[in-house]
N, C-alpha and C positions, 0 to 999 in steps of 0.2 A: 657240549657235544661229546658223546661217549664213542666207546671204542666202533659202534655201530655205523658210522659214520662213514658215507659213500665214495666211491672213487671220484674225482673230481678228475673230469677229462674233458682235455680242450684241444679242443678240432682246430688245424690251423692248414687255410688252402695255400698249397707252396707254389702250385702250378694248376693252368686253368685245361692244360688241352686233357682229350681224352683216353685214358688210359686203358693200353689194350692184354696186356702181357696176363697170360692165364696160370696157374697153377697148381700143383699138385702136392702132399707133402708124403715120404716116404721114413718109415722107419727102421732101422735094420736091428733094433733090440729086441732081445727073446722076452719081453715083458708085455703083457696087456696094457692101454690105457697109458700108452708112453707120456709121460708128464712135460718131457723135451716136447714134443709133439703139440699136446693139447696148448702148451700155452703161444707156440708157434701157433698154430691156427687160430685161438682166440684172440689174436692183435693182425694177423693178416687180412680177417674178415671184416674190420675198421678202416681198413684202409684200400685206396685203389693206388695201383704204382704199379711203374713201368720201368722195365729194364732195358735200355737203350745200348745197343752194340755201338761203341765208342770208335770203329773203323766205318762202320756204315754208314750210323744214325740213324738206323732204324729201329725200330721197337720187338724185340725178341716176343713172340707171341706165348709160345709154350715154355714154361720153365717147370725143373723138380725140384724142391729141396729133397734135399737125404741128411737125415738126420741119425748119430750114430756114436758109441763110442770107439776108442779106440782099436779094445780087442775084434768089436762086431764089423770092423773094416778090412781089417788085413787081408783076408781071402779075397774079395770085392775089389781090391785098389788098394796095392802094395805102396803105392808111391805116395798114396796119404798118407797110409799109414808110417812108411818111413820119415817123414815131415814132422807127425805130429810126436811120433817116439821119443824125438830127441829132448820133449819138452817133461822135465820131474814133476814139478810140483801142479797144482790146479792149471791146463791150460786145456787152449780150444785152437782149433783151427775154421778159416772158412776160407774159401775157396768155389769159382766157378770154373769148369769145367765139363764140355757138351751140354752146352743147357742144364748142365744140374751144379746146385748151389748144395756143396757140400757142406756142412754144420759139424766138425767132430771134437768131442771131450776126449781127456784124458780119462775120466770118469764121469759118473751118474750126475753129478754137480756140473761138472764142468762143462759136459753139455748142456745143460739150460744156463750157463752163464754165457755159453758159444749163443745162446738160442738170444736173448739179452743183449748181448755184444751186439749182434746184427739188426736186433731193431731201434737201438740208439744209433751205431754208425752208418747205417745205411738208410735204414725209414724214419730217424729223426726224431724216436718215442725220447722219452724223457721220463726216468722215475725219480721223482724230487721229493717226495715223503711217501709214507702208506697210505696218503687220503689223495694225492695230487699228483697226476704224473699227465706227462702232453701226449698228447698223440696225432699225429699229421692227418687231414682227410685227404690226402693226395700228396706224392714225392717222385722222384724220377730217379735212379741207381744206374750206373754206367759202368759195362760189363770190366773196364778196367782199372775200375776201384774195388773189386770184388775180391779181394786177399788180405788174409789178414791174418795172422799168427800171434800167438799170446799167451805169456806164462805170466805168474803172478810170483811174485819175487819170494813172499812170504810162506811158506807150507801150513800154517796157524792165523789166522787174521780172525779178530771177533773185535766188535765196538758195543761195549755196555752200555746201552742207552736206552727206553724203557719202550721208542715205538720198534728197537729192531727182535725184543718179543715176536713178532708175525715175523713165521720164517717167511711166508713169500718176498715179503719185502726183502729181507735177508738176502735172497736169491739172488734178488734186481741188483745186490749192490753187491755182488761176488763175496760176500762174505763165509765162512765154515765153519765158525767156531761155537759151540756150546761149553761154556762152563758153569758150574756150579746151579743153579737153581733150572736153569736151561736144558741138564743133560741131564734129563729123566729118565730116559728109555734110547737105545739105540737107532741112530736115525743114518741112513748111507748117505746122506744128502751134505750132511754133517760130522766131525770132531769132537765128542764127547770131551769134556775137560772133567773128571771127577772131580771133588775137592774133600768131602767128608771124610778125610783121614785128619783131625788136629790132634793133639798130643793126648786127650784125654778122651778124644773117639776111640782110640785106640788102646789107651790103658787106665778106664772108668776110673774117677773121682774116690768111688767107691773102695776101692784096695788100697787108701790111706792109710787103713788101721792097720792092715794086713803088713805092707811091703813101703813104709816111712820114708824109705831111704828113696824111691821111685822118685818122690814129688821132691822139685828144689826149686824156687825164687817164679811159684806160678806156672812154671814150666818142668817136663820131668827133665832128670838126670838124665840127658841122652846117651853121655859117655858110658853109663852102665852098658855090659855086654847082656846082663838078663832084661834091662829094659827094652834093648836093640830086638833080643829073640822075641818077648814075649810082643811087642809092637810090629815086629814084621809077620808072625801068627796070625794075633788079629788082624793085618791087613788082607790077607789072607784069604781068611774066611769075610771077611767085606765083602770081596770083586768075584767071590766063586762062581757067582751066577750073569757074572757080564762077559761080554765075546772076548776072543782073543786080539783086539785091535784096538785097544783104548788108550786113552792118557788122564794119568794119575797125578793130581796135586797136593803134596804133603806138605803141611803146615806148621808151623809153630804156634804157642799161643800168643794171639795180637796184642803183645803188652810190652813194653821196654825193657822189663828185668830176663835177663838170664840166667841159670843156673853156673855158680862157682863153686863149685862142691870141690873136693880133691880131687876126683876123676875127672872134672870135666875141665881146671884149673890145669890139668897137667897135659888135654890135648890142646889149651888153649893156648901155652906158653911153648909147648912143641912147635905148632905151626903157627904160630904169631895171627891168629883169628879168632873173634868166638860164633864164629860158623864153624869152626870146626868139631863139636861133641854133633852138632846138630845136620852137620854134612855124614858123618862117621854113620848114624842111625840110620836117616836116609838110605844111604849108599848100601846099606844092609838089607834094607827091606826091597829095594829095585833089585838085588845079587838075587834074595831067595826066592823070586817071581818068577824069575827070568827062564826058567826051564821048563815054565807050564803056561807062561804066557812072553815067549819070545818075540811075537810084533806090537805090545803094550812098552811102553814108554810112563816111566815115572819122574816127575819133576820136584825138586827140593825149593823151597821157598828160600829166595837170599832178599831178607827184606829189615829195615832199621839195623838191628843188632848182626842178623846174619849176612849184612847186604857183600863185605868185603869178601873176599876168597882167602882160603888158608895158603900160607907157603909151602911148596914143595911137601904135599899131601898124596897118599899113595894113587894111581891110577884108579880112576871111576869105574863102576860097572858099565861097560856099553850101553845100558837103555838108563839110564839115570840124565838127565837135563837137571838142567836152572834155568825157574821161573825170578826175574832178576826184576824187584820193583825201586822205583826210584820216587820214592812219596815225599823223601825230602827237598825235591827241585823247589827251585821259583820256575815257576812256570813263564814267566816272562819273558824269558830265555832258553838258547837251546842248552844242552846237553854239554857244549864246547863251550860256555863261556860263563863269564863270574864263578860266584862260589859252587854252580854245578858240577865243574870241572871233577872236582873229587869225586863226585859219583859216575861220571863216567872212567874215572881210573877203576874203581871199584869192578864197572861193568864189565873193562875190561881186565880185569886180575882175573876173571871165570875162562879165559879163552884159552886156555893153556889145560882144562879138565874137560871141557864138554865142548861138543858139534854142535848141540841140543842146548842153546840158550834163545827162551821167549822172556819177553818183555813184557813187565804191567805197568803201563802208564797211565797218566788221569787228564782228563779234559774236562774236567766240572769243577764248583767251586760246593766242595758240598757243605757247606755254613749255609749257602744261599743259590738252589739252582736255579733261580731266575736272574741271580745279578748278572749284570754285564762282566763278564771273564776272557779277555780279548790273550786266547792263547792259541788259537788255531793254525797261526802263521809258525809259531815255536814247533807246533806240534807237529807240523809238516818240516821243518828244519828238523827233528829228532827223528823222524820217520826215515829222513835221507842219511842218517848219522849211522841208526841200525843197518843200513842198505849197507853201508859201508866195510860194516862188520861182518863179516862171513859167516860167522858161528851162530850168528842170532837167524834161527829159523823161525821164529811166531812169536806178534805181535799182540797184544790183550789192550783196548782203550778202554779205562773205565769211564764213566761219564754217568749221567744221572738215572741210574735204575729204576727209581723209586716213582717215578711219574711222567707224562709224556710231556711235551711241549715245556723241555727243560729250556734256557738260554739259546738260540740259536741251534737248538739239533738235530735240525734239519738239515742243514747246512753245516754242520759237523760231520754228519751221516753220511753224505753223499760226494765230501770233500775230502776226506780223509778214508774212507770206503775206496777210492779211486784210488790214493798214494801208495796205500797197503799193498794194491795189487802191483803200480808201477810207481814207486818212489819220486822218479824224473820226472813226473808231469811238473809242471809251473804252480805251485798254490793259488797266485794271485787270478792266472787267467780262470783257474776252477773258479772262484769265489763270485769273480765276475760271469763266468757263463750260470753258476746255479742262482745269483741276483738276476737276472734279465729275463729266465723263464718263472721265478718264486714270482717276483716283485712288480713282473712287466713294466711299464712305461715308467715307475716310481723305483729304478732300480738303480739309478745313480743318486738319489738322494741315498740310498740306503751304503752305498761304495762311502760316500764324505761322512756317513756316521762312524762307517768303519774304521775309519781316516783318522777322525775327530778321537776315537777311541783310544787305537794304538799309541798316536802321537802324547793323550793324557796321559800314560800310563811311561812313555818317555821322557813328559818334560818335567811328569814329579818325581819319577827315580823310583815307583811304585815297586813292587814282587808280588807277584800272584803265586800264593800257597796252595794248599788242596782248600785248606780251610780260611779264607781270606774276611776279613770284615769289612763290611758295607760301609766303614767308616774311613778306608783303606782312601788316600788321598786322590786317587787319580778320577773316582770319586765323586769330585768336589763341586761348590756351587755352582763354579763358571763352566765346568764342563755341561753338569747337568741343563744349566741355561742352553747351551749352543747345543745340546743334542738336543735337547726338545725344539727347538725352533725347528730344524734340520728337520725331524720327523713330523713335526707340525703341517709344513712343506709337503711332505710326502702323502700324507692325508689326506691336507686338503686339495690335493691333484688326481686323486685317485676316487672311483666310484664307492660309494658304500657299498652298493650290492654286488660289486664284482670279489673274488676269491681273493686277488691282488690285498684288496683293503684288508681281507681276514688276515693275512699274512702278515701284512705291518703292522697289527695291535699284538700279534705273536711276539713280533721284535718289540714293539714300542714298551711291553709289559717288562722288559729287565728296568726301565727307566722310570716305569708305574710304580715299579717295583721297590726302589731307591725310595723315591720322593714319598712313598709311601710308609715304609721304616723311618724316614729318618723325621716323619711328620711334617714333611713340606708339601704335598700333595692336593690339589687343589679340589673342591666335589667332584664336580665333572670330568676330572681324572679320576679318582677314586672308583667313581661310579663305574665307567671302562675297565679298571681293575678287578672291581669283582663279579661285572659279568665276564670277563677273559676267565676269570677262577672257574665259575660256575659255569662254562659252557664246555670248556675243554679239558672239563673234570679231572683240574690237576688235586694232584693225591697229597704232593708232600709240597713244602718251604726249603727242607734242606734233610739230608740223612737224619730218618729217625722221628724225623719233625713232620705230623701228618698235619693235613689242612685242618681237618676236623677237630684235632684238639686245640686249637688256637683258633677257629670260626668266630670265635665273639672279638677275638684281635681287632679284624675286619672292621668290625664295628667303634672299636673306642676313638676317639675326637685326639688325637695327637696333636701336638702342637710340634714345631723347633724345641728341641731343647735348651734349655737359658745354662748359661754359664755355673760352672759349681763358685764358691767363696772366692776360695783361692786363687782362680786363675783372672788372670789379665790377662793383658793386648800382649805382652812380651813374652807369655809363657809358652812353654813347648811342650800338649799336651798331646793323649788323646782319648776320646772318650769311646767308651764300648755301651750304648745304649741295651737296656733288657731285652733287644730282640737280639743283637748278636752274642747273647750267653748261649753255650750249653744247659738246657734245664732240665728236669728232672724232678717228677712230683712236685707239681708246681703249676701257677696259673697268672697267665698273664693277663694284668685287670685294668682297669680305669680309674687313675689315681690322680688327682688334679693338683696332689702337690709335691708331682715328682714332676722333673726337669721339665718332662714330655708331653704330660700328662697322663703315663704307663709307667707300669712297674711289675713287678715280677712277684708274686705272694706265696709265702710257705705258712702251713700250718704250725703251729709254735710247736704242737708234742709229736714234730719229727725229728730225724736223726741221720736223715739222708745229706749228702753233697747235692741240693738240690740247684743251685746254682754255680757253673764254672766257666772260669774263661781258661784255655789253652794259653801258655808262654809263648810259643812259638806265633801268637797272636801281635808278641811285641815285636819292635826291632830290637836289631842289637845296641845295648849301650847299657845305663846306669837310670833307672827309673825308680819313682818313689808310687807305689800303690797303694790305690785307695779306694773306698765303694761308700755312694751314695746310700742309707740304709735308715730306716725305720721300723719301729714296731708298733701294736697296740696292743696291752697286758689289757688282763681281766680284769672286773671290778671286783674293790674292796680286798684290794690286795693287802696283807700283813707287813711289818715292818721290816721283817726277816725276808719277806719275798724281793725285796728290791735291790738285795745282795744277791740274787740270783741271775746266773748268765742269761742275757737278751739276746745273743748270739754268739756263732764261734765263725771263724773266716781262719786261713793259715795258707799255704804256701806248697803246696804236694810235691817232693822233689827236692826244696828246698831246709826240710825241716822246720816250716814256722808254721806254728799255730799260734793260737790269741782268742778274744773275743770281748763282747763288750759287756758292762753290768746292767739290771734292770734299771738302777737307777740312775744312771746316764741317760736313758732314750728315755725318760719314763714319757717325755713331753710330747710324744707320739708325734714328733715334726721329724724330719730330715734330717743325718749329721752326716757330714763328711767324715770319716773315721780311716785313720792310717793303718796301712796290713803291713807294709814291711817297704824296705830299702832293697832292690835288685838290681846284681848285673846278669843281663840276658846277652846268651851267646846263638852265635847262626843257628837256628832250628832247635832250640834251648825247650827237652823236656821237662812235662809236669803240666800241673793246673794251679790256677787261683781258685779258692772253693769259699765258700757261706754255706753256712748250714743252721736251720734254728735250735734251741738249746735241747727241744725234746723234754717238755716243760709244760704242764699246763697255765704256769703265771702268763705266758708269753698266750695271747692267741693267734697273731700272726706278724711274720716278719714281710718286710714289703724291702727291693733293692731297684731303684734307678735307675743306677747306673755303676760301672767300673771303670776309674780314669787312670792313665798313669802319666806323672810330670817327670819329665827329663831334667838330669842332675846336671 
């Protein structure tokens, strides 16, 4: 089922008598085709409701709305207008008064969020995805519930998730923000976020030859004062043709090294940072903006290497922010507890330069956006953490861009949508109110999965990373047992043909999902599995990773994977199967004498890193690394050829390389083969890599799997 796919609305009679109350809707803005307006009228005309004077009991026959923002009130009704003035950032006001239901925005947005606001808390609509939302055929409104007031804590709220793409949906869930692929063209509805400033948009690859000294460790010299000029220039001529009210995201390049050159070495031991060469450039490029675009806001990226703040660093430019990411969490927890802690000291080292701190956070697991990622409760805990902080004005979720019907994102959407605007709400009671209209009558079997979840992920001592593996213990077989019974439950109570049932093969798919990688998966789940793929034309498995080039995946006959040699009952391993690699040039095939029955296949005459696994994949400790590996050489190979490398594997980070001879594997069976001895520390950069020798002896190298045993 593709993006074409219709609203799904569901009539629910609240009340039987007849409803008389007439109406009329007014607009007081100088625009045609008021957008506040039309979508007020296109949910009014669904619905019959009655406005009930709460002294009398009786039924107000005539009512107006007036709809309006702020500035278009003040002449009209001083005394809204002084109500709603007091509110900064996105708010609305509503209010009845003489028969008329007032509806007012602070702006163009925020009046259809006012417009929104009134038909959730008064006529009982419901917008639970872009294909699903409730809407009552009949309600009753009592004229002394009819006020409402309401700012939104956050001045920046956006949730990267791939169905809030449709700005209307966007609307329904008070959201504003556009960044990066999002903010194409200026929209008043919305927050433009730029991002196309990173260090080599700004000063082309190309003037290597030219200016040498520019490029250090991947990233430029930012401490140079000619790099500073000539990068605040070209940003420059970037934005000349965007309004004067936007916000700008400057970037580093996404890689762990930073430049240690003399220049940059001497701002870094001055202010004991090394954000600082890269705050210094920043800070320059927002200075020389500033006086031809004084309501633009530019934001500096404090993220891995630049996340800390420098000491006792000169005063910021006024419109300079920090965009403050914390990708190193475990996710399992908030911000205030375990080894997070340091990154919230981090966050807060910023509060002492900038007003102007947004947050980029993650709620996806992007190894795998279908697996179960039970962080939503964390994430609403972190949400209240920023509340707390005064300087963080705007919040960024990332979550799964790259396809819809990621993990639960629906119910991310609309859960955390809500927090953004008022931190204080309850998580749990949201989660419970968006299961009961999602799920209808199947909505507490869906609470004790939730249950069943969290508590796995308790009682193994699990962390949920950005990039987590499916092998990841919480996991495990007896969980997977009791959540499938649980949703088995919920199936078979529920109609097929009702919307409800679609909804829980949506959820039931992070568990398809599982037993399905890890080859436990039975037909008849399978088969569930890949019509959910193929109906709700999910795109990607995980960043990067589309459906499409692993389609024949789908198809290979998995099995359990059987134990490597080495391991027994007492060892303490764990094994990373070829779907939880990083790959690259590469094809994942049907191999019946690997663990799986799968493996991962490179051609022999390449030279690519075509298989990796992240470090930060391990825990911390002392582990011995190893990969499942074979190949099969060409025929009539020569005597000399067999002295020839069958593969190289090494260590990125670590300085090890290695590999193995043709004539070790010539026997084209399986070897366990040893990469090296490591200690891994919390969030321990680098990759595990194989790569083939780039060799036509070799014609292709096949890998398993990657296990590592604890010392």
């Amino acid at each position: 089922m593709n993006k074409l796919t219709i609203i799904f609305t569901l009539f629910i009679a609240l009340n039987t008598n007849v409803f008389a109350t007439n109406y009329k809707i007014s607009s007081l803005e100088n625009i045609a085709n008021n957008k506040a307006s039309d979508i007020l009228a296109s949910y009014l005309k669904k619905i019959d409701f009655d406005i009930e004077d709460s002294s009398s009991k009786e039924s107000i026959t005539q009512i107006e709305f007036v709809l309006s923002t702020k500035d278009n009130i003040k002449t009209s009704n001083s005394n809204i207008y002084n109500e709603i003035n007091q509110l900064k950032n996105d708010a609305y006001f509503i209010k009845l008064e003489n028969n008329k239901i007032y509806i007012i925005g602070n702006n163009q947005r925020s009046l259809i969020y006012g417009v929104y606001a009134f038909l959730e808390e008064y006529l009982h609509c419901k917008f639970l995805s872009n294909n699903f939302e409730i809407i009552p055929s009949k309600t009753t409104i009592f004229t002394k519930d009819i006020y409402l007031k309401s700012e939104s804590r956050f001045k920046y709220r956006e949730i990267f998730i791939k169905e809030l793409d449709d700005k209307e949906f966007t609307l329904k869930q008070a959201l504003n923000g556009n960044f990066g692929h999002r903010a194409k063209e200026s929209n008043a509805l919305f927050l433009n976020m730029y991002n196309n400033f990173t260090p080599y948009e700004l000063i082309s690859k190309d003037k290597k030859n030219l200016f040498p000294e520019y490029f250090c460790a991947g990233q430029l010299d930012f401490a140079l004062k000619d790099v500073q000029e000539k990068a605040s220039s070209s940003f420059q001529k970037k934005i000349k043709n965007l309004d004067n009210n936007n916000l700008f995201y400057i970037a580093h390049e996404d890689i762990e090294e930073y430049c240690t050159s003399v220049f940059s070495n001497e701002l870094i031991n001055k202010y004991n940072s090394k954000a600082a060469p890269f705050l210094e450039y920043t800070n320059k490029i927002a200075k020389d903006i500033n006086l031809n675009y004084p309501n633009s806001k530019v934001y500096m990226e404090a993220y891995q290497w630049s996340r800390k703040a420098p000491e006792n660093f000169p005063t910021l430019s006024d419109n300079l922010g920090i965009f403050f990411s914390d990708i190193e969490s475990d996710f399992s927890k908030s911000l205030d507890n375990g080894q997070n802690i340091e990154i919230l000291n981090d966050l807060k080292s910023w509060q002492k330069y900038s007003n102007e701190i947004f947050i980029w956070h993650y709620i996806t697991n992007f190894n795998a956006y279908l697996q179960p990622f039970p962080n939503i409760k964390t994430t609403a805990s972190n949400i209240k953490i920023f509340d707390n902080i005064k300087n963080i004005k705007g919040v960024f979720l990332q979550g799964a861009y790259g396809t819809q019907y990621s993990e639960l994102s629906n119910l991310r959407i609309w859960t955390l949508s809500k927090l953004l605007w008022n931190p204080n709400l309850d998580i749990d009671s949201l989660i419970k109110e968006f299961s009961y209209y999602y799920y209808g009558d199947a909505y507490k079997y869906v609470l004790s999965y939730f249950e069943l979840l969290e508590k796995s992920i308790d009682d193994t001592n699990s962390i949920l990373k950005v990039k987590t593996s499916i092998n990841s213990e919480y996991l495990n077989d007896e969980f997977i047992k009791k959540a499938k019974k649980i949703l088995d439950l919920a199936l078979e109570n529920t109609n097929k043909n009702s919307i409800y049932y679609k909804h829980l093969i949506e959820l039931y798919s992070g568990i398809d999902y599982v037993q399905f990688m890890k080859g436990t998966i039975s037909k008849e789940d399978k088969k569930r599995f890949k019509t959910f793929i193929k109906e709700n034309n999910i795109l990607q498995f995980a960043e990067g990773l589309d459906v499409n080039s692993i389609s024949n995946y789908l198809d290979i006959q998995r099995q359990k994977p059987t134990l490597p040699n080495i391991i027994n009952q007492n060892t303490k391993w764990i094994d990373f199967q070829e779907y939880s690699l990083k790959l690259c040039c590469s094809t994942l095939v049907q191999d019946n004498l690997a663990s799986s029955n799968s493996a991962v296949r490179m051609d022999g005459n390449r030279s690519d890193w075509g298989i990796q696994l992240d470090l930060n994949a391990i825990p911390k400790g002392k582990w011995k690394v190893y990969a499942n590996v074979r190949i099969t050489k060409q025929k009539n190979l020569s005597a000399i050829n067999y002295i020839k490398p069958a593969i190289y594997y090494g260590i990125h980070g670590k300085d090890i390389k290695n590999g193995s001879l043709i004539n070790t594997l010539k026997d084209e069976k399986y070897h366990e083969v040893e990469i090296a001895t490591i200690n891994i520390e919390d969030n321990e950069k680098g990759q595990i890599w194989i790569r083939p020798p780039n060799d036509e002896s070799v014609e292709y190298i096949f890998v398993d799997r990657i296990f590592v045993i604890k010392e």
